[in-house]
SELUMKE-368966 format. One record per residue: x, y, z of N, C-alpha, C in turn. Coordinates in steps of 0.02 Angstrom, whole numbers, padded with zeros to 5 digits, always signed. Atoms other than C-alpha are relative to their C-alpha. Layout:
<lumvexs>
XYZXYZXYZ
...
</lumvexs>
This chain:
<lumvexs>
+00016-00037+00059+03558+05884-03151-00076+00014-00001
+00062-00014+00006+03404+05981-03168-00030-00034-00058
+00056+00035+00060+03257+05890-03291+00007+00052-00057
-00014-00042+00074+03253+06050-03400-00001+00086+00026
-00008-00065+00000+03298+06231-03413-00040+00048-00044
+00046-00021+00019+03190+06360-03485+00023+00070-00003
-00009-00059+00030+03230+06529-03577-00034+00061-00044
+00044-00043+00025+03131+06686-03641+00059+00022-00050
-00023+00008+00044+03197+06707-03813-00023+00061-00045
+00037-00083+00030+03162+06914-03901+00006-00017-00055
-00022-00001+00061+03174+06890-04076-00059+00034+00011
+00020-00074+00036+03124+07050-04180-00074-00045-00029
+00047+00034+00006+02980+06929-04245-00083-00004+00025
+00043+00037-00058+02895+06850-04092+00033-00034+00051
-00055+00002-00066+02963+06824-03931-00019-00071+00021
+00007+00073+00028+02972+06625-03893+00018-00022+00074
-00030+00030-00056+02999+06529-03733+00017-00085-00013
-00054+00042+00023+03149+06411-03766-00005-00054+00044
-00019+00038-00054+03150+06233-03673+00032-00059-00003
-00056+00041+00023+03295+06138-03667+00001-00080+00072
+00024+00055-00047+03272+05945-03572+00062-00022+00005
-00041+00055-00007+03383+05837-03488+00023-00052-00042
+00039+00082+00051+03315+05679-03587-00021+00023-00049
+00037-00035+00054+03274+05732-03758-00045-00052+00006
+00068+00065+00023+03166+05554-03783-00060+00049+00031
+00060-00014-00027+03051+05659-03667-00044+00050-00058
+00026-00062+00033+03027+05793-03807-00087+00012-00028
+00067-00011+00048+02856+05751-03900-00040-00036+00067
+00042+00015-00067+02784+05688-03716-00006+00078+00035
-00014-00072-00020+02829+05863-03645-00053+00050-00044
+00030-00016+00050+02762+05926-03810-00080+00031+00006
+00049+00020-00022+02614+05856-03772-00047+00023+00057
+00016-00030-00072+02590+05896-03592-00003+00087-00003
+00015-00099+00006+02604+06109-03640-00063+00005-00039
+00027-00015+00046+02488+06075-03764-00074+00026+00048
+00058-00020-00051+02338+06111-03625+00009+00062-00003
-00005-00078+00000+02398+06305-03617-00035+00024-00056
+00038-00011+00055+02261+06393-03712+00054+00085-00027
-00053-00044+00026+02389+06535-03733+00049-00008-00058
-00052+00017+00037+02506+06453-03834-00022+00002-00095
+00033+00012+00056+02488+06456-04005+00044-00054-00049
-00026+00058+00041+02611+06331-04086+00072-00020+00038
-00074+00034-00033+02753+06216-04012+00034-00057-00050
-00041+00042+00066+02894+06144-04119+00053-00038+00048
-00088+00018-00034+03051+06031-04077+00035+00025-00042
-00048-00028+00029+03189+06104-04145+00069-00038+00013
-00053+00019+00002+03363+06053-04185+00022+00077+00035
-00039-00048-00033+03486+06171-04082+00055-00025-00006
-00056+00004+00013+03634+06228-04140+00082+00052+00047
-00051-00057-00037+03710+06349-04010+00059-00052+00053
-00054+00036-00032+03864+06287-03908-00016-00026+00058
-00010+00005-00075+03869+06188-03742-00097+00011+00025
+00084+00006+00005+03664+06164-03778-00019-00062-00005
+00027+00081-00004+03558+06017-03772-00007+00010-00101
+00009+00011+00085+03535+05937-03968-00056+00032-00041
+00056+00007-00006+03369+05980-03950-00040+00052+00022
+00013-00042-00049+03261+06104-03893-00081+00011-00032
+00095-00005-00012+03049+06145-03866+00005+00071-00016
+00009-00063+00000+03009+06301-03946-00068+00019+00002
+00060-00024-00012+02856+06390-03888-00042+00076-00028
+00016-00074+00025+02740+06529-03974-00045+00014+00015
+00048-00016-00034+02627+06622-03882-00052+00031-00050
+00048-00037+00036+02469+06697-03952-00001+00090+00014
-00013-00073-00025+02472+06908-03975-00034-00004+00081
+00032-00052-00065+02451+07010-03823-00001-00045+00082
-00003+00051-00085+02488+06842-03685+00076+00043+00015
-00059-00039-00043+02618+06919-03553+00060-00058-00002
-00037+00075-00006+02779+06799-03582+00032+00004+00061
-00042+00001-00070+02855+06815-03422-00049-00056+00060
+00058+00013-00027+02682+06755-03339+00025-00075-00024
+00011+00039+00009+02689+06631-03446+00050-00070-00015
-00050+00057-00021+02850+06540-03434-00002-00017+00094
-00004+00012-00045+02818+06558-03257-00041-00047+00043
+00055+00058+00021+02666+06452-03290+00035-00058-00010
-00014+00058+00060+02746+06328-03418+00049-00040+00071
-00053+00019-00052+02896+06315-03259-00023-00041+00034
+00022+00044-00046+02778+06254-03131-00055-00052-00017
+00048+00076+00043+02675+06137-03249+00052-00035-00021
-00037+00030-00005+02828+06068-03286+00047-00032+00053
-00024+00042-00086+02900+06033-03098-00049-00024+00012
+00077+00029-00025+02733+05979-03065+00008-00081-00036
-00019+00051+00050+02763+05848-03224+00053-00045+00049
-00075+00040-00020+02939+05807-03163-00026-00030+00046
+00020+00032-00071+02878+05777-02976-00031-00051-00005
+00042+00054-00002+02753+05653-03028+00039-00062-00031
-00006+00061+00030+02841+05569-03127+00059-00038+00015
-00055+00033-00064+02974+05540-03013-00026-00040+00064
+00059+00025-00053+02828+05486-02882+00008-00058-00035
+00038+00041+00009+02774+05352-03002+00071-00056-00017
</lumvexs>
């Protein structure tokens, strides 16, 4: 089982990159660890209620005018980066 999955999310709003973990306990460590992206502008945990979903889920809000595609592609490999180590240690 992969550590966590990761989804670009359109709402009519503000467009959001969704991240759903293996391990929820990891949630406010994870949290934590995005919080370095000066792009971001606010990260929540969220309850998730969609079907055949984790309980749980990292919602991400970028600041205007950041590219989200870029930037889940970012958040992706700062998070394998995470995982890897912390499977090292």
């Amino acid at each position: 089982m992969l550590p966590f999955r990761s989804e670009i999310r359109n709402s009519p709003t503000q467009p959001t990159i969704k991240i759903f973990l293996s391990d929820e306990s990891l949630d406010e460590r994870i949290k934590r660890h995005l919080q370095h992206f000066k792009e971001i502008e606010e990260i929540e945990i969220c309850d998730s209620i969609a079907q055949n979903r984790a309980c749980e889920s990292i919602t991400i809000y970028l600041k205007d005018d950041v590219d989200i595609n870029k930037m889940k592609q970012s958040i992706d490999s700062s998070l394998w980066w995470y995982f890897e180590e912390d499977l090292v240690d």
